[in-house]
C-alpha positions as CSV (number, residue, x, y, z in Angstrom):
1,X,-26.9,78.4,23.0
2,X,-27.8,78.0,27.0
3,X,-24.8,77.1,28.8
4,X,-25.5,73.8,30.7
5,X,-24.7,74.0,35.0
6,X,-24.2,70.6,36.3
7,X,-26.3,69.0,38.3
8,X,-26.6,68.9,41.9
9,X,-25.5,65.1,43.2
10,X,-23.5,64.8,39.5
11,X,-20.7,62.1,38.8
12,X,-17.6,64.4,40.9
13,X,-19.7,64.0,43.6
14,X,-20.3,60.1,42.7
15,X,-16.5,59.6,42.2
16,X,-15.6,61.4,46.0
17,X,-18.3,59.4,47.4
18,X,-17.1,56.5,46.1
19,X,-13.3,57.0,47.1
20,X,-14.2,58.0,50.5
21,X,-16.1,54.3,50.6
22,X,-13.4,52.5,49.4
23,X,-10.5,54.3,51.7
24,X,-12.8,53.2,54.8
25,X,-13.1,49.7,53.6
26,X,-9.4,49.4,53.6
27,X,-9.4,51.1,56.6
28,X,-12.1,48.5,58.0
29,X,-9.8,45.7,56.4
30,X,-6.5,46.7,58.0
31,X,-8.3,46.9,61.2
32,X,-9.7,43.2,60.6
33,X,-6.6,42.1,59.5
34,X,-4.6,43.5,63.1
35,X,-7.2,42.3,65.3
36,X,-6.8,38.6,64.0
37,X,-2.8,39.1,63.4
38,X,-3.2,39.1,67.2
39,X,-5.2,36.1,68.0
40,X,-4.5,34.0,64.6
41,X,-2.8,30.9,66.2
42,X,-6.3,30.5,68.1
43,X,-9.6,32.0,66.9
44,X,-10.6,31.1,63.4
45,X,-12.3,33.6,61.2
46,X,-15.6,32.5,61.7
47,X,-15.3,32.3,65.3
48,X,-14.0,36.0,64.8
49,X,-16.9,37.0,63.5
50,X,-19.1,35.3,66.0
51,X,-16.9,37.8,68.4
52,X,-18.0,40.6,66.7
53,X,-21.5,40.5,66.7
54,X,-21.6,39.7,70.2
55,X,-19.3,42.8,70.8
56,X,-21.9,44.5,69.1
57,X,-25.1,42.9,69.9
58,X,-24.2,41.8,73.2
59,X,-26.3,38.8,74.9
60,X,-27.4,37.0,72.1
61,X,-29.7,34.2,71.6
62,X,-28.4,31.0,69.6
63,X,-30.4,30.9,67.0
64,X,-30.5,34.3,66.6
65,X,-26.7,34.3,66.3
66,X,-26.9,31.5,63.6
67,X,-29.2,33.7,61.7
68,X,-26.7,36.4,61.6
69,X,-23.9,34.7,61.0
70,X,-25.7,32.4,58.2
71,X,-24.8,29.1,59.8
72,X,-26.8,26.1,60.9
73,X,-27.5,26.4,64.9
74,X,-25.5,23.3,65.7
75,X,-22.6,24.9,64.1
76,X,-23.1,28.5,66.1
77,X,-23.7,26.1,69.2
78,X,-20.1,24.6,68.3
79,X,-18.3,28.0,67.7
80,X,-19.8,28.7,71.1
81,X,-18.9,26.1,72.5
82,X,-15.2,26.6,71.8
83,X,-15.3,30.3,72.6
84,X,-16.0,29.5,75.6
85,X,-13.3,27.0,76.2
86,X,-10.7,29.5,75.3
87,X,-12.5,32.2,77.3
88,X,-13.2,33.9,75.0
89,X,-16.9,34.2,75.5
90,X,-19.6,33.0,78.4
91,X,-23.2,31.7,78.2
């Protein structure tokens, strides 16, 4: 009987693929969770993540920010709004 070889791409390389994902989620995580350790008392989590995608997006416009952050226009115009108050951000 033919001895069967593995194939390329099998489950052990599934499995390390999949550890390596999950160690740089937590990673990813802990990060999160230091940055807003930091300002906790006054950015929310929301307004967080309205920092982040300017940080990566840079000028942005508003609607385009609502779109990305899944949130009514009015609401992004809010979180703006008090970005800016605690200079945080600038129009």
């Amino acid at each position: 009987m033919a001895e069967r070889e593995a194939p390329i791409g099998g489950t052990s390389d599934v499995d390390g693929v999949t550890r390596a994902v999950i160690a740089a989620s937590r990673v990813l995580v802990a990060v999160s969770a230091r940055s807003l350790s930091e300002i906790e008392e006054s950015v929310t989590l929301a307004q967080f993540r309205m920092l982040v995608v300017l940080s990566t997006r840079g000028t942005t416009k508003l609607v385009a920010l609502a779109d990305l952050l899944h949130v009514a226009p009015s609401t992004a115009m809010r979180m703006v709004d008090r970005l800016i108050a605690a200079g945080l951000a600038d129009r």
